[in-house]
C-alpha positions in Angstrom: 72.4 43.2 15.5 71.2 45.4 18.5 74.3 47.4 20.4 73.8 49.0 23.9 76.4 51.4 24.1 76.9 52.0 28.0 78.8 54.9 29.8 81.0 52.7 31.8 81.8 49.3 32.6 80.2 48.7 35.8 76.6 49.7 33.8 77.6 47.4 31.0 77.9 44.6 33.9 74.6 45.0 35.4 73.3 44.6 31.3 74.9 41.8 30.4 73.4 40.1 33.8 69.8 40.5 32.7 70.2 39.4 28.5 69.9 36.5 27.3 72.9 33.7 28.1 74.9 32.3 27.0 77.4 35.3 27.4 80.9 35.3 24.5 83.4 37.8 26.0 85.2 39.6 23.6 88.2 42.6 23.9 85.7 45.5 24.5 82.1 43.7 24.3 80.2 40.7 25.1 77.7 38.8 22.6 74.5 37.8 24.3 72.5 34.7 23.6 69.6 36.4 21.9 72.6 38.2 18.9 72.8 41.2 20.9 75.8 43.6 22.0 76.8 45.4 24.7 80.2 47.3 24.5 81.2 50.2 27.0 82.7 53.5 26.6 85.5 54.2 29.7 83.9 57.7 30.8 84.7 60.1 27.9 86.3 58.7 24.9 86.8 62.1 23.7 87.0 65.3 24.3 87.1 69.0 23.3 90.2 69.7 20.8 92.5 71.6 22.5 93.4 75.4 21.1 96.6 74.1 19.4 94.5 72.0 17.5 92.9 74.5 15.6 95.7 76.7 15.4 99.5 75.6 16.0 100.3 78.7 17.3 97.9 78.8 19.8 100.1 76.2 21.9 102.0 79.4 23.3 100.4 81.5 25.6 99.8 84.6 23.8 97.1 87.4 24.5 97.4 88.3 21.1 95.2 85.3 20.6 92.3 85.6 22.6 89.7 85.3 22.5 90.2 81.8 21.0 86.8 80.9 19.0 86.7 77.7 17.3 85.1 78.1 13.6 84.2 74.6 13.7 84.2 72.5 17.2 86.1 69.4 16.9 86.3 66.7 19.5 89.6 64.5 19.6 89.7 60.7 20.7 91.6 60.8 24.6 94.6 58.9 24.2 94.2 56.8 27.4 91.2 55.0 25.5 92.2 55.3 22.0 91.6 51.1 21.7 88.7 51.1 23.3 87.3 53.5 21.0 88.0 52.2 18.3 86.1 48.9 19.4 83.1 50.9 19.9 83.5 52.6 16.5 83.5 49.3 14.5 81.1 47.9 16.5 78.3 50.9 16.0 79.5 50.6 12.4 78.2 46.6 12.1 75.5 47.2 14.2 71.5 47.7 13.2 70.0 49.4 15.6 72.0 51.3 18.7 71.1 51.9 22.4 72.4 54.8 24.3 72.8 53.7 27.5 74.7 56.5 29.4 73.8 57.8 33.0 70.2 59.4 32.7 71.6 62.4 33.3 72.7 65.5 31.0 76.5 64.3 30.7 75.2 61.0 30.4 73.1 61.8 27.1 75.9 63.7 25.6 78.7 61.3 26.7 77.2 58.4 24.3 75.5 60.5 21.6 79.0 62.4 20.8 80.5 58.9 19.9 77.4 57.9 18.1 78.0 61.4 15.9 81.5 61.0 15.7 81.8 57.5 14.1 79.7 59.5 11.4 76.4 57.3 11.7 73.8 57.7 9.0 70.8 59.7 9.8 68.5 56.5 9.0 70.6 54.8 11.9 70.7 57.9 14.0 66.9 58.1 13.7 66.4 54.2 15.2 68.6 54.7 18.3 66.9 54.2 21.5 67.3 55.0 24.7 68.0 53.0 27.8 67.9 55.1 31.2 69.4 52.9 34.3 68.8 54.4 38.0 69.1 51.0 39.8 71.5 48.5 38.7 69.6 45.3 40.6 68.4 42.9 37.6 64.7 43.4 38.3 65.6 47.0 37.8 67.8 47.1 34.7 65.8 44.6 33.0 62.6 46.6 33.5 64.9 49.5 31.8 65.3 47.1 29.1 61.9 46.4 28.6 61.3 50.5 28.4 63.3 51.5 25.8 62.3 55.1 24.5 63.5 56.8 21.7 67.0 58.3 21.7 65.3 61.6 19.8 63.2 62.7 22.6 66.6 63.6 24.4 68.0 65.4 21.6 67.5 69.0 24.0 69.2 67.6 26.6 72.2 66.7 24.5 71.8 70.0 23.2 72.0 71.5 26.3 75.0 69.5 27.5 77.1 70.2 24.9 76.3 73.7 24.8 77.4 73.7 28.1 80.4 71.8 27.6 81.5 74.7 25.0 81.0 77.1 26.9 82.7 76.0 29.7 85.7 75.4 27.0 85.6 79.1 25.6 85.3 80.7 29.4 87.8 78.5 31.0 90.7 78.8 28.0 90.4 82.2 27.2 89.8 83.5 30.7 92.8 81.4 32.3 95.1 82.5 30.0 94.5 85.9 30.2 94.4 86.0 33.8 97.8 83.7 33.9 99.2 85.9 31.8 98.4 88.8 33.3 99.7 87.3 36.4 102.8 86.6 34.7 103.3 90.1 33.7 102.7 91.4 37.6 105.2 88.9 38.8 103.2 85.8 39.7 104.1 82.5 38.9 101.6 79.7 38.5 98.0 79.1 36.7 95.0 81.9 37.4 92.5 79.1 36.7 89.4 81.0 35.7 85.8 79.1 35.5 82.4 80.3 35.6 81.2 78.0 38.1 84.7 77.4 40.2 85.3 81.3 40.4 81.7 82.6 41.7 82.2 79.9 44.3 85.6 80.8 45.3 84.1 84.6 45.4 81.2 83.3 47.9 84.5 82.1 49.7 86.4 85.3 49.9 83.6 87.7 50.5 82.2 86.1 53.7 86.1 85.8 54.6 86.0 89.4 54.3 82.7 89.9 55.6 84.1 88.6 58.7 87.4 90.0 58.9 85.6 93.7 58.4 82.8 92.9 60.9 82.6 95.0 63.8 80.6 93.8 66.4 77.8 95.8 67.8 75.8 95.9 71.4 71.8 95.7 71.0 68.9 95.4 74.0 66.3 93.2 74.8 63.3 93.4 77.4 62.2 90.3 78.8 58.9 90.6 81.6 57.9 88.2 84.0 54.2 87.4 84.0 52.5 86.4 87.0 48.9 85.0 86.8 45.9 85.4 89.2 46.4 82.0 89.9 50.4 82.6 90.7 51.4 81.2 87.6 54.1 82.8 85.9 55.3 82.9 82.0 57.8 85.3 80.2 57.3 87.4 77.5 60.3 89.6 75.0 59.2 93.2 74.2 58.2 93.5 70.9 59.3 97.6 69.8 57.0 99.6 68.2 57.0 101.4 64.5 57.6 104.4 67.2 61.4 102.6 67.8 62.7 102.6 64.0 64.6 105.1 64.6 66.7 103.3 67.2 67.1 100.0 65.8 69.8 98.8 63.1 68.7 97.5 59.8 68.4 93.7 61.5 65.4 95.1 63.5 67.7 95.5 66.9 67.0 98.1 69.6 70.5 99.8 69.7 69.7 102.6 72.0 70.1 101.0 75.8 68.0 104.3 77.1 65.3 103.7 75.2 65.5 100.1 76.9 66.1 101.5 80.3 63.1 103.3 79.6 60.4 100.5 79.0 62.2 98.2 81.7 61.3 101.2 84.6 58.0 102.1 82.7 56.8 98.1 82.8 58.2 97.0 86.3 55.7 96.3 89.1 52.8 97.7 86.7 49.9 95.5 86.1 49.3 94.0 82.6 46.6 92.6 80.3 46.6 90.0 77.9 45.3 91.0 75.0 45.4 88.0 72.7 45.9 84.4 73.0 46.3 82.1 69.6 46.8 78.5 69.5 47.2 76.4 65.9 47.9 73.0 65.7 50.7 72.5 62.8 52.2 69.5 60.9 55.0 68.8 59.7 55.4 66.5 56.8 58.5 63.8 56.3 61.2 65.9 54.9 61.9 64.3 50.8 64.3 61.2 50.0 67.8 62.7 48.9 69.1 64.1 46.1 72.8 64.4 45.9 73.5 67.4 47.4 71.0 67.2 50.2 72.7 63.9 51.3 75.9 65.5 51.2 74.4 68.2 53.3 73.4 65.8 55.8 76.6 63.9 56.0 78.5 66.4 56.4 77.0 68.1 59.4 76.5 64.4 61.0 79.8 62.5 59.6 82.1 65.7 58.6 82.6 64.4 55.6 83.3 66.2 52.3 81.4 66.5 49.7 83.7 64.7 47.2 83.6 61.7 49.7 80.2 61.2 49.9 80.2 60.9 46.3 82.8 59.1 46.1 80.9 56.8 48.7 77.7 56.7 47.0 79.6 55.4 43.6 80.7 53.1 45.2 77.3 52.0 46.7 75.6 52.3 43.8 78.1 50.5 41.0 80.1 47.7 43.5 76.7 47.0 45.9 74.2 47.9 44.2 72.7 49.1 47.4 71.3 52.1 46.2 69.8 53.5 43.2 71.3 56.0 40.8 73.4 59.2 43.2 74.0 62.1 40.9 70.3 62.7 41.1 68.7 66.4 41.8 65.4 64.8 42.2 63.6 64.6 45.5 60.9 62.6 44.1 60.3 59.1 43.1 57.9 57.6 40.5 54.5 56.1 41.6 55.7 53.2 39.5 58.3 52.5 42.6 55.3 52.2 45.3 55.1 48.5 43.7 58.9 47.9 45.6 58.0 48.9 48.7 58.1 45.5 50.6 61.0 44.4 48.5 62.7 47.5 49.7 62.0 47.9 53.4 62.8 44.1 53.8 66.6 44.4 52.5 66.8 47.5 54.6 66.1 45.5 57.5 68.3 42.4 56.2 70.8 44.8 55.5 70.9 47.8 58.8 70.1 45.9 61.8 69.9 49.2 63.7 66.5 49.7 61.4 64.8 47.0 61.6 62.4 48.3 64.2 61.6 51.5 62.0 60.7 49.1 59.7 58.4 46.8 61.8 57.0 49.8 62.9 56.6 51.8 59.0 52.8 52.2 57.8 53.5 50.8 54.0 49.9 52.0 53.4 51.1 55.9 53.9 51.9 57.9 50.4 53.8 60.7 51.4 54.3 63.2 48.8 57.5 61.8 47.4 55.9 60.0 44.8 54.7 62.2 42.7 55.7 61.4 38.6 55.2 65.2 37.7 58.5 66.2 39.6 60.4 63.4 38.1 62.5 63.7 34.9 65.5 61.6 33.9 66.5 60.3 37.7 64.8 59.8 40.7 65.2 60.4 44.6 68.3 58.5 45.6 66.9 55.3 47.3 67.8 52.4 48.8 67.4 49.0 46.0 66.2 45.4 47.1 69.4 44.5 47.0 70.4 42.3 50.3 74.3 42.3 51.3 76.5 41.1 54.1 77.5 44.9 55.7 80.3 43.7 57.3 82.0 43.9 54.0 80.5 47.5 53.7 83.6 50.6 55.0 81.9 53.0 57.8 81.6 55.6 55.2 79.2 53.5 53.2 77.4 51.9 56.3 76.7 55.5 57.3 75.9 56.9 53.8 73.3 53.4 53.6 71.7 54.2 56.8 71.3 57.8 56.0 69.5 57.1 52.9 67.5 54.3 54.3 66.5 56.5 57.3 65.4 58.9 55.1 63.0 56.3 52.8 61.9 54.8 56.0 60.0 58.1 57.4 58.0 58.8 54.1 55.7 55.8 55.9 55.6 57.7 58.7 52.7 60.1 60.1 53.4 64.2 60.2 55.4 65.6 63.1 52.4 67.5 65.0 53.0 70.4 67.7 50.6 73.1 69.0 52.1 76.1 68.5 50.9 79.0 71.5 50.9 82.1 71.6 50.3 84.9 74.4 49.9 88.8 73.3 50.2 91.0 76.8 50.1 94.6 77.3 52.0 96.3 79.7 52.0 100.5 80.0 51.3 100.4 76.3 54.3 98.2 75.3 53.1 94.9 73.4 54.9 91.9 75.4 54.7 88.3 73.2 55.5 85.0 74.7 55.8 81.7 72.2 55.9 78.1 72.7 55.2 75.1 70.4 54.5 71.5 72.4 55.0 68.4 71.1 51.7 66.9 70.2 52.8 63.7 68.2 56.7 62.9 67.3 55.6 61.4 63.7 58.2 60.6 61.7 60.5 62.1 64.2 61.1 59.1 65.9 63.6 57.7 63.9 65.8 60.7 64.6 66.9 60.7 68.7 68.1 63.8 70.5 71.8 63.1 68.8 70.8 62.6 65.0 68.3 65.7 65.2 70.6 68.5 64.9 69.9 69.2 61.1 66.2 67.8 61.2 64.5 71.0 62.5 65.9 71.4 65.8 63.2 70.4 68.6 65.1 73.5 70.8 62.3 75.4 70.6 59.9 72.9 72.1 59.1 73.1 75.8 57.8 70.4 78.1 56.6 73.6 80.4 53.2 74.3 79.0 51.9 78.0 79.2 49.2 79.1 81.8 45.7 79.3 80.3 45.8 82.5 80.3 42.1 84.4 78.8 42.2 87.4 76.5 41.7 90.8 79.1 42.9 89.0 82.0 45.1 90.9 84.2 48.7 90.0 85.0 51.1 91.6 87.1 55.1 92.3 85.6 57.2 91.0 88.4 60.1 91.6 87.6 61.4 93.3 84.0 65.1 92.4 83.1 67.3 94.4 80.6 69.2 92.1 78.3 72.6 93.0 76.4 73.4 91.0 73.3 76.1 91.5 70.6 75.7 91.3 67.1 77.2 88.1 65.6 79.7 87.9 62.2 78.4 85.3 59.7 80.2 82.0 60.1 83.0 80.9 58.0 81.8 78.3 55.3 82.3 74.5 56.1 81.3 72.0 53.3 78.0 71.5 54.2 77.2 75.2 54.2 78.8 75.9 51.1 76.8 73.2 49.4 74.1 74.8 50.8 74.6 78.2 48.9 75.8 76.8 45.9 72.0 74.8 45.4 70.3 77.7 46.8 72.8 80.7 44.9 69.6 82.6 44.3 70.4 83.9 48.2 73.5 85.5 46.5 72.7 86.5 43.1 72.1 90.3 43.0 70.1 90.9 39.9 66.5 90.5 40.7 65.4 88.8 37.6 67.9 85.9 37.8 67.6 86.1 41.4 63.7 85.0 40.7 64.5 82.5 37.9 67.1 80.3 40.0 64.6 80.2 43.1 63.4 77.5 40.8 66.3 75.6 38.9 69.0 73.6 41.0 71.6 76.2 41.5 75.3 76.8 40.7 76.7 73.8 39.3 75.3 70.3 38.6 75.1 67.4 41.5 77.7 65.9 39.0 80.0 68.9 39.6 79.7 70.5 42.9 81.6 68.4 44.8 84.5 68.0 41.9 84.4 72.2 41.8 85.1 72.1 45.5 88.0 70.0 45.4 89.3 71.5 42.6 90.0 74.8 44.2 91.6 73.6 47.1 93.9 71.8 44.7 94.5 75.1 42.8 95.7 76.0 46.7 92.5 79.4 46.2 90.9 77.4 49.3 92.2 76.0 52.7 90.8 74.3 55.8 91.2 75.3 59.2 89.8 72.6 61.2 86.0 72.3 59.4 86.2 75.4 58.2 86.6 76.4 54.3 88.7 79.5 54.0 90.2 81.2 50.9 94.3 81.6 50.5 96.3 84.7 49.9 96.0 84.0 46.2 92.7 82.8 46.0 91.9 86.6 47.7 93.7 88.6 45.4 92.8 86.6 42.7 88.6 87.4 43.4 89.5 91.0 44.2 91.1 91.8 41.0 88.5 90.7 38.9 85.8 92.9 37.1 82.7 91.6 39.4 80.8 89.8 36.6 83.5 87.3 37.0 83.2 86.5 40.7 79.6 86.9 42.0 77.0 84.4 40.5 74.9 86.0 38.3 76.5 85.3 34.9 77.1 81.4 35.7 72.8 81.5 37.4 71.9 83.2 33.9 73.8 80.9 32.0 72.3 77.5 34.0 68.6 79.0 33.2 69.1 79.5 29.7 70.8 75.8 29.6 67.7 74.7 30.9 65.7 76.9 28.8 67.7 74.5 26.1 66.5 71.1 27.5 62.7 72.7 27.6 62.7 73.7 24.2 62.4 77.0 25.2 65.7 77.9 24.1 68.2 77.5 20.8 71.7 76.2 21.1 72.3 79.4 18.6 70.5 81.7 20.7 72.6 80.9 23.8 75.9 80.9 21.9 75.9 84.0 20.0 75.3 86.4 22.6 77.8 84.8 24.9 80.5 85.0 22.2 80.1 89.0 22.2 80.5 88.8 26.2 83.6 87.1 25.9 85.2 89.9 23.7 84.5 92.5 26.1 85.5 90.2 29.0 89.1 89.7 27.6 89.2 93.4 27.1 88.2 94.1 30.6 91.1 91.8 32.1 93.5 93.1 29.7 93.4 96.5 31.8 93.8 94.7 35.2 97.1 93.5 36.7 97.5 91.5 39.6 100.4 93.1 41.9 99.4 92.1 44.9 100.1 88.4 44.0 104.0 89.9 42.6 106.4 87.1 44.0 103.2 83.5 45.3 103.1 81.2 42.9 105.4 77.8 42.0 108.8 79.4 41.7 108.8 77.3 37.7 105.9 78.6 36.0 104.7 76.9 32.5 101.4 77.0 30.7 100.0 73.8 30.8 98.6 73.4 26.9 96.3 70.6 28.6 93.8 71.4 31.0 93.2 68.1 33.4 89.7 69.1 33.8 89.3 67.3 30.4 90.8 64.7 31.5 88.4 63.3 34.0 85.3 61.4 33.1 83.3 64.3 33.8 84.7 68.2 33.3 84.7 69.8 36.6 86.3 73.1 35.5 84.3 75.2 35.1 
């Protein structure tokens, strides 16, 4: 007997659809026509032992204790799935041959293979299992899956690499929040100092741009802009560009903060005749921008919907496992296989079935065009997040998932589109020794743009800078004459507050943020702080923790959530540590890497962590908190399908 083993219910559906009828439905599992299985887990049916567990005296908060290092991990079933569990266990236990069929994913590998291990499966057995990786849940899809089994082995580093992971998150988050609670407790607080190494950095990103902000003082700076007047009474404008002569009276953004020195070139320049000294035209292209992964859709809605990043999740779950409208979402590829140019038609036809707003960008679509999506060395374990074949009645469809659907559909659609072109001009002129340089790009051909109007380009690469006023054809040593020179008086600007979308943004690109150089270089090329599983769930969780707060679209940190990020040793709240630890993880799922060799060391930082926080109290946070404090001996992070403390 063959047993698919999938993460969830929904996935076991779409199986059972595509195997051989007639279908027997049984508590927990369903016996195909062919002698097959297919039982689900519910999420995780386990999870990491609690520190009571391996001692009982660790149920009371004591820092005597810490740091808490398990001797030998165990995992204990989660008592809200106890029966199905067991199922699952007898079931592997009859069975001949097993199929892991979790998410294709990291948490996905490790969320089937811990069961397999844990119902103590024979290394013969454990050496058949296969794998079954599911993106698309349309039959065509999952029965193609089917066909492609591969062998569960060849994932054994990413397993290794989850669960890793998953320990480490367990040693950082226990010790660490009970040390911090507790020290807390001790200065008068009273509630949880939830620690994690990917919830804290972020909530530090948080707090220093609040205080950026609240420190900024804002600054006057001066700009020179000429007007140009042509032989042939044409005229064009053109922004001083200082000299290596005016370092010395410019700020460290490159501003001119001396207004004499402006003064100076505005009188020098005025009425005086000029000569252009260069002219440069290019023509450049722009390709498609890439189908979505998870975090760049929840980029996108956000600035265009407002919505959060939990939501579009949420959303995309929910379009994914009830519809089957899209493919796989937790995806941090922007790629799709060449396998999937073979869909195409099947594709754009239930986009236009399905959005009737589209149907024209499909009519019009070159199907021949291979933009540089497809490309099967940038795709791993998931793919792009796509639209599927599948054809539904939309009216059935909430306006959070009709706008998630067109949004990913729009975003297919223009990778059969042609290049955005524009000429981009450029005019060099010399005016009493002071280089003047006017800029303009012109549209050439709106490409792929065309499925974005005027009100949907905002966070497309704005078209602001392009001018339907073309430049004079000017010729290089052609004399001008400055009409009229005009002193302009800017302020410097604070950084904005963050707002979901933008800190999405610098959680997939933390490498802006991370201040060793060497890490700094090593996460310019991995996917950033957190997981596209995770972000969102890290997001939410510190606003439920009350360290974040919105004012209007705007994500700001609390009183507590301040304090909290100030009083920590700064390894603890700026990314580096987390970055390090996400490249090495990786390093795991390459090979390039043991599951020892990342351990170890971060055992021996965890000792001197707790005796760092030992020496810190937390005053400032005397009298906040829930006027009843009491440990919690059971973090709900473990509770969830996936961990999102972190």
């Amino acid at each position: 007997m063959r047993l698919f083993i999938a993460e969830k219910p929904s996935l076991a559906r779409a199986l059972i659809a595509v195997l051989p009828k007639p279908h027997k439905k049984n508590d927990g599992y369903t016996e195909t026509g062919n002698g097959d299985i297919v039982t689900w887990c519910i999420g995780h049916l386990l999870e990491q032992a609690e520190p009571q567990f391996y001692n009982p005296e660790f149920k009371k908060w004591s820092v005597d204790h810490l740091p808490i290092i398990p001797d030998e991990w165990k995992l204990v079933a989660k008592t809200k799935t106890k029966k199905q569990l067991s199922v699952v266990k007898k079931l592997i236990k009859q069975a001949d041959q097993l199929v892991n069929v979790g998410d294709p994913d990291r948490e996905g590998q490790i969320l089937v293979d811990e069961v397999i291990n844990f119902c103590g499966v024979s290394k013969a057995k454990n050496a058949k299992t296969l794998r079954c990786l599911i993106s698309d849940l349309n039959p065509s899809a999952v029965k193609k899956s089917v066909n492609s089994l591969q062998k569960n082995s060849d994932f054994i580093p990413l397993a290794t690499s989850a669960l890793a992971r998953a320990r480490a998150d367990w040693l950082y988050g226990i010790n660490m929040t009970r040390l911090c609670t507790l020290q807390g407790q001790k200065s008068g607080y009273q509630g949880v100092l939830s620690i994690g190494r990917v919830q804290t950095p972020v909530l530090g990103l948080v707090v220093h741009r609040d205080m950026e902000i609240e420190n900024f003082v804002s600054k006057p700076f001066y700009e020179v802009l000429a007007t140009l007047k042509t032989n042939d009474d044409e005229c064009y404008e053109a922004k001083w560009k200082p000299s290596k002569a005016c370092e010395p009276y410019m700020d460290e953004d490159n501003h001119v903060v001396s207004k004499k020195l402006v003064e100076t070139v505005v009188e020098k320049i005025t009425n005086k005749e000029g000569v252009v000294a260069d002219v440069k035209e290019t023509i450049k292209k722009q390709a498609p921008p890439l189908p979505y992964s998870l975090s760049a859709l929840q980029i996108d809605a956000s600035k265009r919907f407002g919505m959060s990043a939990q939501n579009v999740l949420d959303t995309c779950q929910e379009l994914y496992e009830r519809f089957q409208l899209i493919t796989y979402p937790r995806s941090d590829s922007r790629h799709l296989p060449k396998e999937h140019l073979k869909e195409v038609n099947l594709v754009t036809n239930a986009i236009k079935s399905n959005h009737n707003a589209l149907g024209e960008a499909v009519d019009n679509a070159n199907l021949n065009l291979k933009s540089r999506a497809w490309d099967d060395s940038k795709v791993t374990a998931h793919h792009a997040i796509i639209p599927t074949s599948k054809t539904l009645n939309m009216s059935n469809l909430s306006s959070f998932q009709t706008n998630i659907y067109e949004l990913i559909a729009r975003q297919y659609l223009i990778q059969f589109y042609s290049d955005f072109e524009y000429q981009e001009k450029q005019i060099d002129t010399k005016i009493s020794g002071g280089l003047f340089v006017t800029k303009q790009k012109e549209v050439i051909s709106q490409g792929w743009k065309v499925l974005f109007p005027a009100k949907l380009a905002n966070n497309k690469n704005s078209d602001n800078d392009f001018s339907a006023k073309k430049l004079p054809n000017v010729k290089i040593n052609e004399l001008v004459q400055c009409i009229n020179a005009q002193l302009i008086e800017k302020q410097t600007s604070p950084p904005k507050y963050f707002n979901d979308a933008s800190l999405l943004s610098a959680m997939t690109g933390i490498a802006r943020y991370v201040q060793d150089s060497s890490i700094k270089k090593i996460m310019r090329e991995t996917d950033g702080l957190g997981t596209e599983a995770t972000r969102a769930g890290i997001i939410e969780l510190l606003f439920k923790r009350q360290f974040l707060k919105r004012n209007g679209k705007e994500i700001r940190a609390t009183d507590v959530g301040k304090e909290l990020i100030t009083g920590l040793p700064e390894k603890m709240v700026v990314p580096d540590m987390t970055a390090h630890w996400e490249s090495q993880l990786e390093s795991i799922n390459q090979r390039e890497m043991t599951y020892n060799n990342f351990m170890q060391p971060l055992t021996i930082q965890l000792n001197q962590l707790v005796q760092n926080v030992q020496s810190i109290d937390f005053q400032a946070l005397k009298g906040k908190g829930k006027s009843s404090f009491k440990p919690r001996t059971k973090r709900k992070s473990t509770q969830s399908r996936r961990p999102i403390k972190k």
